[in-house]
LODREN-214402 format. One record per residue (C-alpha): residue number from 0; residue in three letters; x, y, z. Coordinates in steps of 0.1 Angstrom, whole numbers, m for minus. Layout:
N
seq,type,xx,yy,zz
NUM,Ala,X,Y,Z
...
end
This chain:
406
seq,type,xx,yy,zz
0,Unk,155,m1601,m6
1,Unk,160,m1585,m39
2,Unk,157,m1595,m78
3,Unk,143,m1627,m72
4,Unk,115,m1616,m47
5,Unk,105,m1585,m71
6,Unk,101,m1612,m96
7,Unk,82,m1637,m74
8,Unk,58,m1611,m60
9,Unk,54,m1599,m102
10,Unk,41,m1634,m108
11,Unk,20,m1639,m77
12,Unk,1,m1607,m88
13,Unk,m3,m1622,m123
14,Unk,m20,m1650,m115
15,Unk,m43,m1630,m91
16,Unk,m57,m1616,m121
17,Unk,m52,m1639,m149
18,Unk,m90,m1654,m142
19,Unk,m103,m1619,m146
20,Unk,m81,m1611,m179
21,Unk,m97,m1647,m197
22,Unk,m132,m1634,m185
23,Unk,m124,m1606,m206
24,Unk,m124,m1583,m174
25,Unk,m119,m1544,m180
26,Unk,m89,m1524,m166
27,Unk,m87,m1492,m155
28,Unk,m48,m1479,m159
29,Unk,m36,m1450,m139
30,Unk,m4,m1436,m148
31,Unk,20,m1404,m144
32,Unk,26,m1380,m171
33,Unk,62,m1377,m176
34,Unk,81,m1403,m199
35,Unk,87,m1430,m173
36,Unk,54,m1424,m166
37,Unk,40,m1432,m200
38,Unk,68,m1457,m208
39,Unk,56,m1477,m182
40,Unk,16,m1475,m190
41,Unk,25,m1488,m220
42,Unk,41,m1519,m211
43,Unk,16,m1527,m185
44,Unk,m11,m1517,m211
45,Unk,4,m1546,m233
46,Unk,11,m1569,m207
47,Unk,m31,m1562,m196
48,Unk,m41,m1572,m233
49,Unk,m22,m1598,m234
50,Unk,m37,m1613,m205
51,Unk,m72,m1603,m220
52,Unk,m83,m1578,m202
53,Unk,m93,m1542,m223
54,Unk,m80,m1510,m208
55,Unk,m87,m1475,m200
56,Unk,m57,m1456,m196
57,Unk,m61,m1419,m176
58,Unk,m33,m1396,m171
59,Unk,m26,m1381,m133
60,Unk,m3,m1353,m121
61,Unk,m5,m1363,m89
62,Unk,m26,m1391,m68
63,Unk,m54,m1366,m56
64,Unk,m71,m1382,m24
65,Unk,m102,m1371,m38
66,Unk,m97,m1391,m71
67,Unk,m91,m1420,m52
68,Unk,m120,m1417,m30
69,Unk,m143,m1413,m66
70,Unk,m127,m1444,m83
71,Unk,m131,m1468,m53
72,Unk,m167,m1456,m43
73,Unk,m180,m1462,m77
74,Unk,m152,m1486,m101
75,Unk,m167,m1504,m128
76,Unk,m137,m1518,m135
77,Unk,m128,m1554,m128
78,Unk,m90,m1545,m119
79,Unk,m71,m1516,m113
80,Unk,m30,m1509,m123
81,Unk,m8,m1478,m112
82,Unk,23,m1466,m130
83,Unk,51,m1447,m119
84,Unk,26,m1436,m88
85,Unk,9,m1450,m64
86,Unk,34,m1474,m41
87,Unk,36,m1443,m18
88,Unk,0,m1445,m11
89,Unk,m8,m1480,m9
90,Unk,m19,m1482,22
91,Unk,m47,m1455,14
92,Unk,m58,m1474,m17
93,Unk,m58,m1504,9
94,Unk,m79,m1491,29
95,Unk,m101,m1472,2
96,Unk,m106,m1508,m18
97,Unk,m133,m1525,6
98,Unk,m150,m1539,m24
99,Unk,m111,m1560,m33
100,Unk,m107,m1547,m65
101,Unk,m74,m1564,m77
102,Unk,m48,m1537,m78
103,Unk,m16,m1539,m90
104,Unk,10,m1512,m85
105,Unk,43,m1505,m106
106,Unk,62,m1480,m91
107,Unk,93,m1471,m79
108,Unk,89,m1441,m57
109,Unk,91,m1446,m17
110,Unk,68,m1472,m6
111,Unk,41,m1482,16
112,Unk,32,m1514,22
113,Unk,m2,m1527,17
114,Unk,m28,m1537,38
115,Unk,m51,m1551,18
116,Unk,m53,m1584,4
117,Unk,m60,m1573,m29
118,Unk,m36,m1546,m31
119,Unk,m3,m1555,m46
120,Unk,26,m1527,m43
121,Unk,59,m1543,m65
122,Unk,75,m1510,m54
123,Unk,115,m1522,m56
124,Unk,123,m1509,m18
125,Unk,97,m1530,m7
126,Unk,121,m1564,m16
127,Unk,156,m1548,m8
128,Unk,161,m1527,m41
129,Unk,167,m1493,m40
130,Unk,141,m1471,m65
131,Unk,160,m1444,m68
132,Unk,181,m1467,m92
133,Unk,155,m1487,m108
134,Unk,123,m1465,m133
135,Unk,90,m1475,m128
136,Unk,91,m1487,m167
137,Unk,117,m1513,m156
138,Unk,91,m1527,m130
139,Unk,64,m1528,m156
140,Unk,86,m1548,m177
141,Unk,95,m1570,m151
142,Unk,55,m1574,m149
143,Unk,51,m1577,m181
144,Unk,80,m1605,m187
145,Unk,58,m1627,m163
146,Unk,24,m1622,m182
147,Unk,32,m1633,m216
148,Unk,66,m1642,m240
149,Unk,70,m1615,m259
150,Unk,70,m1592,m236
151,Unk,110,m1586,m246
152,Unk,96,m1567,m280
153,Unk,89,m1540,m252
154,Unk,123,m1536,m238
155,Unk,135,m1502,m253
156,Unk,104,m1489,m234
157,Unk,118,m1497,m203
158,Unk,152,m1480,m213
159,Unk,136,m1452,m225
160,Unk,119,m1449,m191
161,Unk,151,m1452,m170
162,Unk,167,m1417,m183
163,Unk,147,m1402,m154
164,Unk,174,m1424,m134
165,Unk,204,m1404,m121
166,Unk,241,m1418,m134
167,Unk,242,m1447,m159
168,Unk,220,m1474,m168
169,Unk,230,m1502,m140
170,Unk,213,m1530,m123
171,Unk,174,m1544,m131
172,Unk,174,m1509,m158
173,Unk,208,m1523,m175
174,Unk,191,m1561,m179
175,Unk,161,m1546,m198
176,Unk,185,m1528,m220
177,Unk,205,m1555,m222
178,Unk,170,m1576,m238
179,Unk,166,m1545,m259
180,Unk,196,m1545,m271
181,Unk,194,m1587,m283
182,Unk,164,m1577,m301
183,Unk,178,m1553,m320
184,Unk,153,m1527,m304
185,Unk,186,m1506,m293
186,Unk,218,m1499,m305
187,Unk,250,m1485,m282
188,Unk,256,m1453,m293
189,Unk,287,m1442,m273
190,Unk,296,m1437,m238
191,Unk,266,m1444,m215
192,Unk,241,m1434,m247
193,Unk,220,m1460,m263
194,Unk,201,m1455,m299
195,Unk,164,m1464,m304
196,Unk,158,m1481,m336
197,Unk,121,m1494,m330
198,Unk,100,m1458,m328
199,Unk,109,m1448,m362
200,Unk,141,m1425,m371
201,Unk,168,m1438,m348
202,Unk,176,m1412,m318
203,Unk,192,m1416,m282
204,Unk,168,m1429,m255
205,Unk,169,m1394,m238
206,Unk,158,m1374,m265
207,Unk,130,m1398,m267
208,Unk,127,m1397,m228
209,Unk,123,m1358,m231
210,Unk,97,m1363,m263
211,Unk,77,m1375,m241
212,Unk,78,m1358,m209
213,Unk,72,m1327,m225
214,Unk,44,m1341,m242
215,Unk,26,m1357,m211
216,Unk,38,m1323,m190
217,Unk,33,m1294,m208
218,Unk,9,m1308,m230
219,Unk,m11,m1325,m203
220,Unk,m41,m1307,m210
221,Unk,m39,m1309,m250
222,Unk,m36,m1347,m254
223,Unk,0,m1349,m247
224,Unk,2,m1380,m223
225,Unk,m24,m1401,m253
226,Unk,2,m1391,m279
227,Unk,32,m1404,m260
228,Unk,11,m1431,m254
229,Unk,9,m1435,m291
230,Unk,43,m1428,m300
231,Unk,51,m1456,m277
232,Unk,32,m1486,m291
233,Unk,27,m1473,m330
234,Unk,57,m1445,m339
235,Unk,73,m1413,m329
236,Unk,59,m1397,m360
237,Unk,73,m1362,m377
238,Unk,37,m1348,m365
239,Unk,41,m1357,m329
240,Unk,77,m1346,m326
241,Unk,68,m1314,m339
242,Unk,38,m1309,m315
243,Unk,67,m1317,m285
244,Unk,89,m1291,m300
245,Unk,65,m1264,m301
246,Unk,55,m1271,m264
247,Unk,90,m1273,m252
248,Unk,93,m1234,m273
249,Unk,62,m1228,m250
250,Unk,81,m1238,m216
251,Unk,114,m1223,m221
252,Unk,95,m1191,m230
253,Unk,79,m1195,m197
254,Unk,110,m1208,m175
255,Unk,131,m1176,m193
256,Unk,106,m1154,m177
257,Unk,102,m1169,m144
258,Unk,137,m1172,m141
259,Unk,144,m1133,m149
260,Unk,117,m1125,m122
261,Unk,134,m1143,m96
262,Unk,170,m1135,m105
263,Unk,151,m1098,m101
264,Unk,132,m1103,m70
265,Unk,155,m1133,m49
266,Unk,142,m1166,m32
267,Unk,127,m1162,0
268,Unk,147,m1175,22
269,Unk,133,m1188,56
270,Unk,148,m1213,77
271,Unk,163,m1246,62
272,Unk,144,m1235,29
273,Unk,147,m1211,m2
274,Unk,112,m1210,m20
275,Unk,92,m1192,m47
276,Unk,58,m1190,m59
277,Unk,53,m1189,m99
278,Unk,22,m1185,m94
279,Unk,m4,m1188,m131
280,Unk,39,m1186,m148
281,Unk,31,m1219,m157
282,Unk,m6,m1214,m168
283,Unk,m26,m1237,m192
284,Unk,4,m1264,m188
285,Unk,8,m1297,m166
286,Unk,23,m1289,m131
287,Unk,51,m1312,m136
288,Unk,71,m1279,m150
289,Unk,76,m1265,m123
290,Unk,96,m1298,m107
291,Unk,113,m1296,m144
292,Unk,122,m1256,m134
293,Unk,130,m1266,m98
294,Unk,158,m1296,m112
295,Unk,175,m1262,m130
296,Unk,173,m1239,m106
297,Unk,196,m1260,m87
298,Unk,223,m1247,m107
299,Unk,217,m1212,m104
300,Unk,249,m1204,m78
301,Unk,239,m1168,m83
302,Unk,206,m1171,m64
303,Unk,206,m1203,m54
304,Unk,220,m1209,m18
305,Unk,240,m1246,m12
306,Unk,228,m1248,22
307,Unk,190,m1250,20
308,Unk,163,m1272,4
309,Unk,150,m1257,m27
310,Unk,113,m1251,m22
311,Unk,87,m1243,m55
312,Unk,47,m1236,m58
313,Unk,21,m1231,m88
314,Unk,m13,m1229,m91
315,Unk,m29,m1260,m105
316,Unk,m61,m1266,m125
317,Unk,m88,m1282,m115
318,Unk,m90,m1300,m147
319,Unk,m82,m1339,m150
320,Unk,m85,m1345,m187
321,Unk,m113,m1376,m189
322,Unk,m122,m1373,m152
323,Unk,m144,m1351,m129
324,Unk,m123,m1320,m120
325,Unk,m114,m1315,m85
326,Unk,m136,m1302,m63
327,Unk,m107,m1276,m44
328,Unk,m83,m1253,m53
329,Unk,m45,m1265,m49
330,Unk,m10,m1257,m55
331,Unk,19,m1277,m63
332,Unk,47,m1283,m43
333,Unk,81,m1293,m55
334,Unk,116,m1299,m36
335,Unk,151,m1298,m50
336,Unk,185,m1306,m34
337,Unk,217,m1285,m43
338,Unk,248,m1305,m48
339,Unk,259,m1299,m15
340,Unk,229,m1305,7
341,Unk,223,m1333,m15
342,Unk,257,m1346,m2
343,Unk,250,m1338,33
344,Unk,215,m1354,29
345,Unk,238,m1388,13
346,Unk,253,m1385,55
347,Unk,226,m1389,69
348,Unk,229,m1353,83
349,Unk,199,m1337,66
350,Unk,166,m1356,62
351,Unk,157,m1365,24
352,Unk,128,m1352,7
353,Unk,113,m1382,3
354,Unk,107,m1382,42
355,Unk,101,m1347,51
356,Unk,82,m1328,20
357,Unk,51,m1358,20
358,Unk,47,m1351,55
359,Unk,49,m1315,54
360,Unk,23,m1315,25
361,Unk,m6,m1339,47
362,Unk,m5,m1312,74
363,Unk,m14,m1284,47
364,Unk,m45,m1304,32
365,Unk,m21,m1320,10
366,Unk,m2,m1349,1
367,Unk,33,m1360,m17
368,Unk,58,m1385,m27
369,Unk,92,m1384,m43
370,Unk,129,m1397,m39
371,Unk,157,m1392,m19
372,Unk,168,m1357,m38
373,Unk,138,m1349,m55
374,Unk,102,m1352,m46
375,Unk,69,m1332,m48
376,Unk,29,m1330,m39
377,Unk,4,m1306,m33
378,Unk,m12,m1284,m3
379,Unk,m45,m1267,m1
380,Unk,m43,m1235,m22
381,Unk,m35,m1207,7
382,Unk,m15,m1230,27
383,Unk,19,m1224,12
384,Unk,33,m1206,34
385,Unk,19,m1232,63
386,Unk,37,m1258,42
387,Unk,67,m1238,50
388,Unk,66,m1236,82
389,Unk,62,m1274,83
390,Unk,88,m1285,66
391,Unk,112,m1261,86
392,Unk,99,m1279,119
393,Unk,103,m1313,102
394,Unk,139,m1306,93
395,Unk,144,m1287,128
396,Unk,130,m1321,144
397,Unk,152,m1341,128
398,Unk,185,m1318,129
399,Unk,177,m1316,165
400,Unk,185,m1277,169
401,Unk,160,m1247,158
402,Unk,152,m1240,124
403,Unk,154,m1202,131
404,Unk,190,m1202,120
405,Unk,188,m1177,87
end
């Protein structure tokens, strides 16, 4: 298994839907907010049109069970297409689609495999790729190279979208570079940096990478993910850029004063974890920050501990911006490795996020998803310190030996 099966299993969900597209069936496109996130909505978004079908595009944080439950009970959509969430659920959106609403999902985060028919999960660990190397934007592209022949004229999206990738652009992220870079989309711009040429004013493909998740993040409730959908297919204009700086001056604000609290005030540490609770810190913005605050905490030696998983909450809104809002209260959960757990996680010694947190967050009203070193979800609003207590007893069951040891 690998690149040729992800490519196979790309073209077999094409022509599940091609009928539909020359009916001139509707789409409904769920997508993530951060830039691989909107980098790959707007390749699939492409690759839909092309195909004929019109799209609706919404913007989620996280894959609320709730939202799920709405959009299957009552879809008036003739096809349905996640990116850069989704594969971890599949076999809940299996089981949720009883009507066999073709459903496409491009996603890279830990997998489940479908049950359903109708549900098709191109989530790279599902055909012997790793997705911890590979963006979601990639596998849209991959999609997208099977729908129709120019799909190459979106390549320096899918570049754009790997920066969320750890280390340098390699393997299925380096060959959609590589495209970019024959079309004269991309330009190499020293060591492991390429330059964007077709958004407007040439910059490196991180910069644009963290245009854009500040703008589907912290701006989620002010428009941000349609405007990086926008600067994607038309332009990063002045106007836009200017609107991401002023919300990344809003976040630092708030990360400077979070962080002074707890460089005050500690982690609390409890077992195998060291959390923290910000609380409204992060109010009126999209709850991706705190995951964003969590990556740089890391860092921190000076209250940061190397030993122990890295455990943040915030309060969420209820708001989905075009959707019904939720109908309970939540927080966020996010989970970070430091270096040196992270390597002890690499032996096998520790149990990765990507197992533990998801599981951790189900028992609290909850659910999650993630990666190896980094993953996140939510619990029922109250349950935090439940959550705790969870995940200590996951990572206890795993270690073999009590998770009283702090």
């Amino acid at each position: 298994m690998g690149r040729s099966e992800l490519f196979k299993a790309a073209r077999e969900a094409v022509e599940f839907i091609k009928p539909i597209g020359r009916r001139k069936g509707s789409s409904l496109l769920i997508h993530h907010d951060e830039a691989d996130g909107i980098c790959s909505a707007a390749i699939a978004s492409k690759a839909l049109e092309s195909l004929g079908f019109t799209v609706k595009p919404i913007c989620l944080e996280k894959l609320y069970r709730e939202v799920l439950e709405e959009i299957y009970r009552s879809s008036i959509f003739d096809a349905i297409v996640f990116t850069d969430i989704g594969g971890a659920h599949a076999g809940y959106i299996s089981r949720l689609n009883t009507d066999r609403i073709p459903t496409i999902i491009l996603d890279h985060h830990k997998p489940e495999q479908p049950s359903n028919p109708s549900v098709f999960n191109l989530s790279p660990d599902l055909y012997g790729l790793n997705g911890d190397e590979i963006s979601a934007s990639t596998v849209a592209y991959i999609f997208a190279k099977v729908a129709y022949p120019e799909a190459e004229n979106l390549a320096h999206l899918a570049l754009i979208g790997s920066a969320e990738i750890p280390g340098p652009i390699r393997g299925l992220d380096m060959e959609a570079t590589q495209d970019a870079i024959r079309r004269g989309l991309v330009e190499p711009a020293g060591r492991e940096d390429y330059r964007v040429k077709a958004m407007g004013r040439p910059l490196s493909y991180k910069k644009i990478s963290g245009i854009l998740s500040i703008l589907g993040s912290v701006g989620y409730y002010r428009g941000g993910p349609t405007l990086g959908l926008k600067a994607c297919l038309e332009g990063l204009t002045g106007e836009i850029e200017s609107f991401a700086s002023k919300l990344e001056d809003e976040r630092r604000e708030a990360n400077r004063k979070l962080l002074s609290r707890l460089y005050r005030e500690g982690l609390t540490v409890d077992g195998y974890t060291q959390w923290f609770h910000a609380e409204d810190s992060f109010s009126g913005m999209g709850v991706k920050v705190i995951g964003s605050f969590c990556s740089y905490l890391r860092y921190q030696k000076r209250i940061v501990r190397p030993d122990l998983y890295i455990i943040g909450f915030m309060h969420m809104s209820r708001e989905i911006p075009g959707f019904n809002p939720l109908k309970s209260d939540y927080s966020k959960v996010s989970g970070r490795l430091p270096e040196w757990l992270e390597g002890e996680v690499k032996k096998g010694l520790k149990p990765p996020l990507s197992i533990i947190l998801p599981k951790a967050c189900e028992a609290c009203g909850g659910f999650g998803d993630g990666h190896t070193s980094a993953a996140s979800g939510v619990v029922l609003r109250g349950e935090e310190e439940d959550f705790i207590e969870e995940f200590n007893r996951l990572v206890s069951e795993y270690t073999g030996v009590s998770s009283r040891r702090c």
